[in-house]
C-alpha positions in Angstrom: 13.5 -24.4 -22.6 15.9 -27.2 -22.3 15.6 -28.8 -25.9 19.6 -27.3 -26.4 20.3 -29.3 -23.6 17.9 -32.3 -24.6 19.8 -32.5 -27.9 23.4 -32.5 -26.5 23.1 -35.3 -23.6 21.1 -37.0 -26.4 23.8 -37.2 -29.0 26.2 -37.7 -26.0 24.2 -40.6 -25.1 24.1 -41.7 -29.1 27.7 -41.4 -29.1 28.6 -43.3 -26.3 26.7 -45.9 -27.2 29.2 -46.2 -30.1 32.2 -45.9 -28.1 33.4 -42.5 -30.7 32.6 -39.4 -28.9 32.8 -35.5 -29.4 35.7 -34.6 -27.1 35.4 -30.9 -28.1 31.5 -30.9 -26.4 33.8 -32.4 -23.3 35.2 -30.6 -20.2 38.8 -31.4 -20.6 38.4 -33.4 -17.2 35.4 -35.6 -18.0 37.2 -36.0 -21.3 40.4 -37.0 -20.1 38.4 -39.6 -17.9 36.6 -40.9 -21.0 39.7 -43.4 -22.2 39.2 -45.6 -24.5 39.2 -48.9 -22.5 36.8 -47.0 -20.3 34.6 -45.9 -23.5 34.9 -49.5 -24.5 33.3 -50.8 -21.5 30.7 -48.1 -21.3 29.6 -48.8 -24.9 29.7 -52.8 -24.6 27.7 -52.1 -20.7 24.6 -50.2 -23.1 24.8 -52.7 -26.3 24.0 -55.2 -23.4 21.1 -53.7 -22.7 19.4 -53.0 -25.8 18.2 -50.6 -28.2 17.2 -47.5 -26.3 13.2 -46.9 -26.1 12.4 -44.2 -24.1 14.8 -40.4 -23.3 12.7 -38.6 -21.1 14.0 -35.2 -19.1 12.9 -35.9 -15.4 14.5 -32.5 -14.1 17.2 -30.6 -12.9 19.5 -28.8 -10.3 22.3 -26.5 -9.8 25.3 -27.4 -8.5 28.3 -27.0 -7.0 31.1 -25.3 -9.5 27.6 -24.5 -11.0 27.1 -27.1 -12.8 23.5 -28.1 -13.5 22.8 -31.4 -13.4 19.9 -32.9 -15.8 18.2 -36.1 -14.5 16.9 -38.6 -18.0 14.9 -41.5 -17.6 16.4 -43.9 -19.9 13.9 -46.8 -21.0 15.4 -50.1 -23.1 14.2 -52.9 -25.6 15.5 -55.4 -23.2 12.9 -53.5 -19.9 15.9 -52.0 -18.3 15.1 -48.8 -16.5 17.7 -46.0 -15.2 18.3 -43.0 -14.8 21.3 -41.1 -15.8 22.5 -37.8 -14.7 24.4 -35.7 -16.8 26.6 -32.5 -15.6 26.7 -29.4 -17.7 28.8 -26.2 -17.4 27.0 -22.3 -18.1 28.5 -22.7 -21.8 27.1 -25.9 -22.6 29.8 -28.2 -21.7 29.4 -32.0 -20.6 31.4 -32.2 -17.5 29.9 -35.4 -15.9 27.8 -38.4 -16.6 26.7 -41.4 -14.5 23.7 -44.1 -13.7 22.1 -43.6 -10.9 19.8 -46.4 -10.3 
């Protein structure tokens, strides 16, 4: 059952998209990369392409440091399609994001 998981990447997401995130649901790492000019540009980079439509779980896979890595299809207003990956530790932590297509 992944709707634990579900919820956190999609508040992550929700957050992001806002440019104010939860730190503490952070690795320190990934946090530490998050700054806030970085955060900025992530957040302006989603407003650009529109109000989200579609968050749809495509699958997953461990990892290295095992990490498991959970693969969302991300759908928008404006007919943007990605996908996004999003690295979590065993105790629920986010220690990783990115597009990939």
């Amino acid at each position: 059952d992944n709707s634990a998981v579900d919820a956190l990447v999609r508040a992550f997401w929700d957050q992001i998209a806002t440019g104010k995130i939860n730190r503490g649901k952070l690795t320190p790492n990934f946090s530490a990369d998050l700054t806030p000019s970085r955060l900025a540009q992530v957040a302006q980079g989603i407003t650009l392409m529109g109000p989200l439509r579609s968050f749809t779980f495509i699958g997953s896979r461990l990892g290295p440091g095992n990490l498991t890595t959970y693969r969302y299809s991300l759908v928008f207003a404006s007919g943007v399609v990605h996908e996004w990956d999003v690295a979590i530790t065993p105790d629920r932590r986010i220690a990783g994001s990115q597009l990939v297509q």
